[in-house]
VMD Tcl script that draws the C-alpha trace (Angstrom):
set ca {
  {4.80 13.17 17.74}
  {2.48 15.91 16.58}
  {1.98 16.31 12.74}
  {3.78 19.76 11.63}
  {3.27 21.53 8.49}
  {6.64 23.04 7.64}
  {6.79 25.97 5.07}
  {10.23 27.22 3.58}
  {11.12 30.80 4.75}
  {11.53 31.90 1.17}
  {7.91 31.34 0.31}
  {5.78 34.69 0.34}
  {4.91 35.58 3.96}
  {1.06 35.32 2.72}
  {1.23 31.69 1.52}
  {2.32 30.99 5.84}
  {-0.35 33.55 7.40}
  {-3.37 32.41 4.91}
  {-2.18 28.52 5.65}
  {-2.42 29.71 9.05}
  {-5.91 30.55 9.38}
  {-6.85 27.60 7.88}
  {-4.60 24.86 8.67}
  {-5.63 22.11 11.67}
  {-2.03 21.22 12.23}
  {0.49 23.63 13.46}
  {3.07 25.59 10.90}
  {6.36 25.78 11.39}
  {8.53 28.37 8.90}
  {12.20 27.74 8.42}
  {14.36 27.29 5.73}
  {14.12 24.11 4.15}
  {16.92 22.06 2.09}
  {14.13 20.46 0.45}
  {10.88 21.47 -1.22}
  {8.73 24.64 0.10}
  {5.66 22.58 1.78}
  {6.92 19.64 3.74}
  {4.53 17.17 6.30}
  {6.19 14.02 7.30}
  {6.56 11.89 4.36}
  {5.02 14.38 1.88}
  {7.13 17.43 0.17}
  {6.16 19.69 -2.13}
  {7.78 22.16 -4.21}
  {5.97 25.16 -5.78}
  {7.47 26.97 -9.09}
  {6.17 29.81 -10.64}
  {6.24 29.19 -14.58}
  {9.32 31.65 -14.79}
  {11.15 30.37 -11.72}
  {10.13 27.16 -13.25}
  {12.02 28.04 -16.86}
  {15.50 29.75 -14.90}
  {15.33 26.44 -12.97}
  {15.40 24.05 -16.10}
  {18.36 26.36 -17.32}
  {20.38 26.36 -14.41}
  {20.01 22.72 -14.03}
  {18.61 23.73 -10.30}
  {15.22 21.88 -11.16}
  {16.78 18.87 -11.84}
  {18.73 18.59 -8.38}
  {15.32 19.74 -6.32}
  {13.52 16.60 -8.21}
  {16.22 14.20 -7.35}
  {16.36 15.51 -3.85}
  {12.94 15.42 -3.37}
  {12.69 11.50 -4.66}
  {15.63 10.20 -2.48}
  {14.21 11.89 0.77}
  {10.51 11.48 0.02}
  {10.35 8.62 -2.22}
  {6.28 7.73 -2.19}
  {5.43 11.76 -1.78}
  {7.14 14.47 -3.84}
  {4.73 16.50 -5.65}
  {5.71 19.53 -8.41}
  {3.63 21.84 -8.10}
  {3.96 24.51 -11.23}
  {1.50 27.87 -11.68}
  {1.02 29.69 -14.62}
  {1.18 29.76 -18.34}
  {3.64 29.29 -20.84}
  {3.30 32.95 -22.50}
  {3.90 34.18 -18.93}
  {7.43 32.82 -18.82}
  {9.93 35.84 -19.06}
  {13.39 34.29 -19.55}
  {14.25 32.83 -22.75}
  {13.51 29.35 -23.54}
  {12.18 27.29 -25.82}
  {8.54 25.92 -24.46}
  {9.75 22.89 -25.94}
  {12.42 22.56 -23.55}
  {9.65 23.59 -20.39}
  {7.26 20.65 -21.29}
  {9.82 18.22 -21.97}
  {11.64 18.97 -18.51}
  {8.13 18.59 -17.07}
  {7.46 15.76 -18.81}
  {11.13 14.48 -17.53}
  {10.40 15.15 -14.14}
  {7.10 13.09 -14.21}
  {8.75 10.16 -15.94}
  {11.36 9.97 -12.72}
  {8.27 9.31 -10.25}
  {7.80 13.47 -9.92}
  {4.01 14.20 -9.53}
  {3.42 17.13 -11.12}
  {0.77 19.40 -11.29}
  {0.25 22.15 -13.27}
  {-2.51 24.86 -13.02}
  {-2.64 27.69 -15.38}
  {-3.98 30.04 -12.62}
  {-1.46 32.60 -10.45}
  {-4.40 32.95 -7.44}
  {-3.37 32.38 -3.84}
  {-6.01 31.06 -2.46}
  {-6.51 28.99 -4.89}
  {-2.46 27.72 -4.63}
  {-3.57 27.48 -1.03}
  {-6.55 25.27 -0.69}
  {-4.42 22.74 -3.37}
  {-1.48 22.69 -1.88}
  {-3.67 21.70 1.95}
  {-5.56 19.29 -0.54}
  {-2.72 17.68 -1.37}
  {-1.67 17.10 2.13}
  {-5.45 15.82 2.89}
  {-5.51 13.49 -0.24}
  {-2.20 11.82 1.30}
  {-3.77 11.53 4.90}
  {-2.11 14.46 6.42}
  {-5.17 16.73 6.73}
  {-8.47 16.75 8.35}
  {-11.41 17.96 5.12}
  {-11.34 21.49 3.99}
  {-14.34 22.40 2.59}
  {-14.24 25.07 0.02}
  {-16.70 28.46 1.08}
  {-19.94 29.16 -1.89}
  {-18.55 32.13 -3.53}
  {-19.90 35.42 -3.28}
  {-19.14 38.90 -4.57}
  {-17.34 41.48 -3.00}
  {-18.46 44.48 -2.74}
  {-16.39 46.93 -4.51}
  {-13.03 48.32 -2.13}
  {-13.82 45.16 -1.12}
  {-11.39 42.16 -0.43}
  {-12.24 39.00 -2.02}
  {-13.98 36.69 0.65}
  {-11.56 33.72 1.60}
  {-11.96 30.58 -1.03}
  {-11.93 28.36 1.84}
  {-12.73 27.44 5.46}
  {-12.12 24.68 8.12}
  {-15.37 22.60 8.90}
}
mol new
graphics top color blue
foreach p $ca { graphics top sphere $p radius 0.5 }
foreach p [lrange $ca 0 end-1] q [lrange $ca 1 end] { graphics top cylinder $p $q radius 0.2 }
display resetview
């Protein structure tokens, strides 16, 4: 059976079209019961550091961990973007790092970057799946400046 990269349908459209161009296994987007970024034994669920803080406080966080552990027990991975003055509900940081901290205890692997760029949530999230066998080697692209009214030049490519 053919290795299939499936993506949750509530994920931005860009994070499925940029995985697209990229990705050496074929996509599939439908709405998933479980995580946002799921290939065969690996799941991962990406939170924004807001969505991250309703989740704690609607206990919702809590049931995607446990979910995530009984159906992928050796490969659930948090993965959580942004900082902790971004968060706009109210919550006690307190509360945010020890629900992380929580999670991590339980056999969560979390990862937390403190950047909101989505290439950059890209090419880690296809890491991930390439650090766990799932992927054939990205190789980030050198850098260079855009011209101004210029897009930024993709962070990535396939080799």
């Amino acid at each position: 059976m053919e290795k299939v990269l499936l993506i949750d349908s509530r994920e931005p459209l860009i994070f499925a079209e940029r995985i697209a161009e990229v990705c050496p296994i074929p996509i599939s987007i439908e709405q998933l019961d479980t995580g946002d970024f799921v290939c065969e034994d690996i799941c991962i669920e990406r939170k924004e550091i807001s969505d991250l803080a309703a989740s704690i406080i609607d206990k919702r966080l809590f049931t995607q961990c446990e979910r995530m552990q009984e159906q992928f027990p050796d490969g659930h991975y948090l993965l959580i973007h942004g900082k902790l003055e971004d968060v706009t509900v109210r919550i006690n940081p307190h509360a945010i790092i020890g629900a992380i901290a929580k999670m991590a205890s339980l056999g969560t692997r979390v990862i937390w970057v403190c950047f909101d760029n989505e290439e950059h949530l890209i090419y880690l999230i296809l890491k991930i799946l390439e650090w766990n066998g799932k992927l054939v080697m990205i190789k980030p692209k050198k850098a260079k400046k855009a011209e101004e009214g210029e897009e930024d030049p993709p962070f990535f490519k396939m080799v």
